[in-house]
C-alpha positions as CSV (number, residue, x, y, z in Angstrom):
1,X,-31.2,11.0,-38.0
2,X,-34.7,11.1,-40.4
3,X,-36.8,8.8,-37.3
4,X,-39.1,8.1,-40.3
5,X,-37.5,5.0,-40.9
6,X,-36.7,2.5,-38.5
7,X,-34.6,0.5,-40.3
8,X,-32.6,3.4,-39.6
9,X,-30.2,2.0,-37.6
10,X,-31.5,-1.7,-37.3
11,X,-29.2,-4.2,-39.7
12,X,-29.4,-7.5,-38.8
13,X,-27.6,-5.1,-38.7
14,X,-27.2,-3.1,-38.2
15,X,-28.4,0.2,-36.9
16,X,-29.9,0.9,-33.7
17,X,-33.0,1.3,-34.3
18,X,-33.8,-1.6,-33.0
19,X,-37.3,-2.5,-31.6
20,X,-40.4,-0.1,-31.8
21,X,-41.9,-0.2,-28.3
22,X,-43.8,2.9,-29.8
23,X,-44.0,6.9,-28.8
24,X,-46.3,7.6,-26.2
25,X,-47.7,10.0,-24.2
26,X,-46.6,12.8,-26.1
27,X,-48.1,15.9,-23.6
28,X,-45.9,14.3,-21.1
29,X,-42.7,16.1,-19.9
30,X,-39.4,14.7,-22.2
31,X,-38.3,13.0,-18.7
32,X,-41.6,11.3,-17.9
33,X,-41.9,10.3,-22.0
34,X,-38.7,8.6,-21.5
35,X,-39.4,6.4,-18.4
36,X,-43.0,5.5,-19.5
37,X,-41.3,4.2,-23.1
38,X,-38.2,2.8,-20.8
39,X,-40.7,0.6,-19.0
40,X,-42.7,-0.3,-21.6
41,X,-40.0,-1.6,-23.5
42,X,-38.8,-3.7,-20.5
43,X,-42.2,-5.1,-20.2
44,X,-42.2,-6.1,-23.7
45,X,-38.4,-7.4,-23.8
46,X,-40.0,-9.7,-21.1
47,X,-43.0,-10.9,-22.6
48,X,-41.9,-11.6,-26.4
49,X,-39.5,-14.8,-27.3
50,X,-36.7,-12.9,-29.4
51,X,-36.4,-16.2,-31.6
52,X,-39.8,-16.0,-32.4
53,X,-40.5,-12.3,-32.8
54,X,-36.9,-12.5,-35.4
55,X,-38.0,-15.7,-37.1
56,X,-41.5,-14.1,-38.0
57,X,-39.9,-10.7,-39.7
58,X,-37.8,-11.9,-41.4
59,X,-39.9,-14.0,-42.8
60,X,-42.3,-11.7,-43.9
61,X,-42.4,-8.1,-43.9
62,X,-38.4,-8.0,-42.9
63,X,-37.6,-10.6,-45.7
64,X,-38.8,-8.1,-48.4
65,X,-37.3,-5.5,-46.6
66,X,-33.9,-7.0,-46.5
67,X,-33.7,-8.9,-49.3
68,X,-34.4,-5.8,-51.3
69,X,-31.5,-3.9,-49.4
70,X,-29.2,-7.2,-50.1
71,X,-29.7,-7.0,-54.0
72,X,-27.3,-4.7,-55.8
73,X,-30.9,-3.8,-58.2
74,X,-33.2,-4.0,-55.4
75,X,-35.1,-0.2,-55.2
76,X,-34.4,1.7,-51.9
77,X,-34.7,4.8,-49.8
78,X,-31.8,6.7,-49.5
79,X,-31.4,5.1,-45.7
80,X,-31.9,1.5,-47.3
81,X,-28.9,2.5,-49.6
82,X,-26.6,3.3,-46.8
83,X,-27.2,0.0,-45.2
84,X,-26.3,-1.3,-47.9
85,X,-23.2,-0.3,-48.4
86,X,-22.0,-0.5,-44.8
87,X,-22.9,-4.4,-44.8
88,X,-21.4,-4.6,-48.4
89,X,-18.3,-3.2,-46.7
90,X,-18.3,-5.3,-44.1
91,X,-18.6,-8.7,-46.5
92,X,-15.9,-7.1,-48.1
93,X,-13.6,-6.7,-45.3
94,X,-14.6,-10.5,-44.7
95,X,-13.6,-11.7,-47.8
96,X,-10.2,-9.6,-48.1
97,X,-9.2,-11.7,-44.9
98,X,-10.1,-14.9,-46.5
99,X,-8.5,-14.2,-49.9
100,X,-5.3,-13.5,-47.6
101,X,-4.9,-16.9,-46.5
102,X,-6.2,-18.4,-49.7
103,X,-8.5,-20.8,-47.3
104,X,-11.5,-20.5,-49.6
105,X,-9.3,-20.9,-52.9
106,X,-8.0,-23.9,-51.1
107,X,-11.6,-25.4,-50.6
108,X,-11.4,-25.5,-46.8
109,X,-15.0,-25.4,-45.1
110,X,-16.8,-22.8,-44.3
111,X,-20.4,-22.4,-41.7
112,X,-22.0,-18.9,-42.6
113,X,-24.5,-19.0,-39.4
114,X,-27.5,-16.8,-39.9
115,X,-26.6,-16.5,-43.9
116,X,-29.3,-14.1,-44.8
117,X,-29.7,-13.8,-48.4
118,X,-26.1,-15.4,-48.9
119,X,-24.1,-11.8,-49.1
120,X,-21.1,-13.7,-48.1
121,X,-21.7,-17.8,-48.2
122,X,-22.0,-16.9,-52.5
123,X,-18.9,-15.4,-52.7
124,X,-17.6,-17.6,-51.0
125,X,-18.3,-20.6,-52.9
126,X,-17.8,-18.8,-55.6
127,X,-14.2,-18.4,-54.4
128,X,-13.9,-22.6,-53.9
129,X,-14.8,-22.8,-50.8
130,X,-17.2,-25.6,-49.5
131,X,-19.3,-23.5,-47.5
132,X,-22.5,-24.5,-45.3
133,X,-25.1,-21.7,-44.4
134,X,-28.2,-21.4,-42.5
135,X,-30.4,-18.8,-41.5
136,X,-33.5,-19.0,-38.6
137,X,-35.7,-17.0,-41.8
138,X,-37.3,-19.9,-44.8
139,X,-38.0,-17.2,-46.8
140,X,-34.1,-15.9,-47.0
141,X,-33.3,-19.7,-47.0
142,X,-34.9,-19.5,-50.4
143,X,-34.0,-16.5,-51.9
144,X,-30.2,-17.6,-50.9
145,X,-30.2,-20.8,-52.4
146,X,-32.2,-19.5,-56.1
147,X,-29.2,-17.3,-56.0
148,X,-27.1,-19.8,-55.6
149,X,-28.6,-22.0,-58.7
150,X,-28.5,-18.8,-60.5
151,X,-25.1,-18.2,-60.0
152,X,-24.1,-21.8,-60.7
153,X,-22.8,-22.2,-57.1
154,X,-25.2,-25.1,-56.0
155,X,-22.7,-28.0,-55.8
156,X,-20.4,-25.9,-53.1
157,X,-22.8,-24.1,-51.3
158,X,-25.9,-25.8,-49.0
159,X,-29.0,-24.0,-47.6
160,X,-30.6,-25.0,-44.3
161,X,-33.0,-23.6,-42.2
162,X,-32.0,-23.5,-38.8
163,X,-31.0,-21.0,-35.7
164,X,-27.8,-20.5,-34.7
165,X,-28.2,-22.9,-31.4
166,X,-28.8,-25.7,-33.8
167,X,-25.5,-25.6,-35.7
168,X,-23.9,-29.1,-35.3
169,X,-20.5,-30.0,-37.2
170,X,-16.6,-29.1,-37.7
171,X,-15.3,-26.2,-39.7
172,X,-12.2,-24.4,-40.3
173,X,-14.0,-21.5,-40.6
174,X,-17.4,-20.1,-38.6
175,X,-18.8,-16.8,-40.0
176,X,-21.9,-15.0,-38.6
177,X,-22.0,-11.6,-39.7
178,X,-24.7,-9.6,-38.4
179,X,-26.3,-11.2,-36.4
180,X,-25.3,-11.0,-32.9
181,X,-27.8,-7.4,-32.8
182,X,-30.7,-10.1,-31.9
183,X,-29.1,-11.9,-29.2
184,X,-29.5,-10.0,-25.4
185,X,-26.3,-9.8,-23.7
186,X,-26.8,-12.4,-21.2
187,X,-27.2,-15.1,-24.5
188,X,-24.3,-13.5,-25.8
189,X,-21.6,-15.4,-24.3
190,X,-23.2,-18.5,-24.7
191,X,-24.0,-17.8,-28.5
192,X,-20.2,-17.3,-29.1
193,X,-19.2,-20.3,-27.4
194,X,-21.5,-22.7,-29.4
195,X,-20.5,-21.2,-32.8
196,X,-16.8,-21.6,-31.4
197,X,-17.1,-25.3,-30.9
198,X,-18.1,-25.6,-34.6
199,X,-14.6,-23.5,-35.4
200,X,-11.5,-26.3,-36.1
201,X,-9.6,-22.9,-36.5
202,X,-11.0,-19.4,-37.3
203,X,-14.0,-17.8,-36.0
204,X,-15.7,-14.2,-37.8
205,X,-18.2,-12.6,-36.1
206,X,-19.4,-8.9,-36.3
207,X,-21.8,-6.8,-33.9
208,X,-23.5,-3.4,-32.9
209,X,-21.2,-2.1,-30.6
210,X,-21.9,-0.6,-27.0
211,X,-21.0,2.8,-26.9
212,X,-22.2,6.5,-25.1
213,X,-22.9,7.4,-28.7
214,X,-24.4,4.3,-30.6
215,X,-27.1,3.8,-27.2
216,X,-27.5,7.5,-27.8
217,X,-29.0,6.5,-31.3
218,X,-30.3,3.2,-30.1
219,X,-32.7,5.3,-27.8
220,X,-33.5,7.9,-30.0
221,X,-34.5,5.1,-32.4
222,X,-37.2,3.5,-29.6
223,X,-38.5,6.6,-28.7
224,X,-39.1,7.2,-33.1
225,X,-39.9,4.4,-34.1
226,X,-41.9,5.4,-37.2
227,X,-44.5,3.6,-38.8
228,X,-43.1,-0.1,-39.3
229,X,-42.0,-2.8,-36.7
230,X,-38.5,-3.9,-36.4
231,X,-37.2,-6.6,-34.0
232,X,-35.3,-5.6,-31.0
233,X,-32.0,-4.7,-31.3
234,X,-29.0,-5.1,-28.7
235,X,-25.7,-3.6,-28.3
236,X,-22.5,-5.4,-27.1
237,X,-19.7,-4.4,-25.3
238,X,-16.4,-5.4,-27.3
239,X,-14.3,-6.6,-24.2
240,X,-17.7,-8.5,-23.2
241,X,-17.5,-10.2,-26.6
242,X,-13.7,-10.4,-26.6
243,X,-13.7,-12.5,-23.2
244,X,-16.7,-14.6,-24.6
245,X,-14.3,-15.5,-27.3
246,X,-11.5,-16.4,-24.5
247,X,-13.4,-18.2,-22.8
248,X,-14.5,-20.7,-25.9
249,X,-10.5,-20.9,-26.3
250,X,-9.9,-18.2,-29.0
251,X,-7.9,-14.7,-29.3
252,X,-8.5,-11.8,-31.8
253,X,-6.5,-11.7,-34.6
254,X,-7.8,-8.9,-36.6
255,X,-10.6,-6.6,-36.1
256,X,-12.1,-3.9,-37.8
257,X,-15.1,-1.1,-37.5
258,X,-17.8,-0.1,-40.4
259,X,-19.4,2.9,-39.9
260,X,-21.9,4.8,-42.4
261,X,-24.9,7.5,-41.2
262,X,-26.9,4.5,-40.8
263,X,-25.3,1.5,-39.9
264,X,-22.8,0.0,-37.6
265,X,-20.5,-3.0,-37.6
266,X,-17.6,-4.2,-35.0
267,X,-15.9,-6.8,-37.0
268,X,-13.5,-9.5,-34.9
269,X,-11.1,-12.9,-36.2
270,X,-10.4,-14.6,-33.6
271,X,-8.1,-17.7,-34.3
272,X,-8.1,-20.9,-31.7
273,X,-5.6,-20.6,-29.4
């Protein structure tokens, strides 16, 4: 992978780049480079509030980062376009499940948590749903709800800023696509469970998935981190999040996997038991 650019692997998604703890010591052995960054990374994974550290990229250097990759004009690198079109896919695969019920044609209620830019709460709407979305970033706040008004979507779709902890209300349906790459394992659980109890029936959820070859990549990304900062990113194992999700009282329905050169998306239903 070109370790020029960390958004490489990192997608709110997506990749696994994840967070630049920086290259050091490069006259050390490959073995001693390794621990030294290993340990520096834990050091910093300890000291920085994830909320925080998330809530300031994105709304600043990561919101023009992202909302550039989330508009079908926007001009990227050739990594930027991949991303691109794995989340694309992904909000695709989404919506194919939704059109298959007719839920959003029937105007049942939808919470996008962590919304971004509005990649899926706008089609949604657009589809007759009545669909609330939030996201911890202002800035994509914004940019989501001018496309909205731009679109003519603005009386079925509302904006809040918000993180995902703060959600209050009933829903038939929960989305949050994307997301779950900021949120450490042991918050994992407790993330699902929350976003569950806002679910009257259907829960959607996508995330970096923990495996040999994607920590692989993850590391590789760390130890590269080229020349801009990302925010950590975390990997989840799928029968981790599977039991999270039995635990809040739902079972997988469907699932499915996106995977491009640069980006990587485990994508789960679950239904209420």
């Amino acid at each position: 992978p070109c370790v020029d650019h960390p958004e490489l692997m990192i997608s709110p998604m997506l990749s696994v780049v994840a967070a630049s703890v920086g290259l050091v010591h490069r006259t050390l052995p490959l073995n001693a480079q390794w621990l030294v960054s290993q340990q520096r990374h834990t050091v910093l994974a300890a000291a920085v509030d994830d909320k925080a550290e998330v809530t300031e990229y994105f709304n600043n250097e990561g919101f023009s980062r992202w909302n550039r990759i989330y508009s079908e004009d926007g001009e990227v690198n050739a990594v930027q376009m991949d991303i691109r079109k794995g989340h694309a896919e992904t909000v695709d695969k989404v919506l194919g499940w939704v059109d298959a019920d007719g839920s959003a044609a029937n105007g049942k209620t939808f919470c996008d948590a962590g919304c971004g830019v509005g990649s899926l709460a706008l089609p949604l709407a657009a589809r007759g749903a009545t669909v609330t979305a939030s996201d911890i970033s202002e800035a994509m706040v914004n940019e989501a709800s001018d496309r909205a008004t731009q679109a003519g979507l603005q009386e079925h779709v509302t904006f809040s800023t918000s993180d995902l902890e703060s959600l209050e209300g009933e829903y038939d349906t929960v989305s949050c696509i994307d997301v779950m790459i900021h949120y450490p394992s042991d918050k994992m659980a407790q993330m699902v469970g929350h976003l569950a109890s806002l679910s009257q029936r259907r829960l959607i959820i996508s995330f970096a998935p923990d495996t040999w070859y994607y920590r692989a990549l993850k590391s590789l990304g760390e130890f590269f981190p080229g020349p801009s900062k990302t925010t950590r990113a975390y990997l989840h194992e799928e029968q981790a999040v599977v039991s999270a999700l039995f635990a809040a009282g739902f079972k997988p329905a469907r699932t499915d996997m996106t995977g491009t050169n640069f980006y990587f998306s485990r994508l789960i239903e679950a239904v209420r038991e």
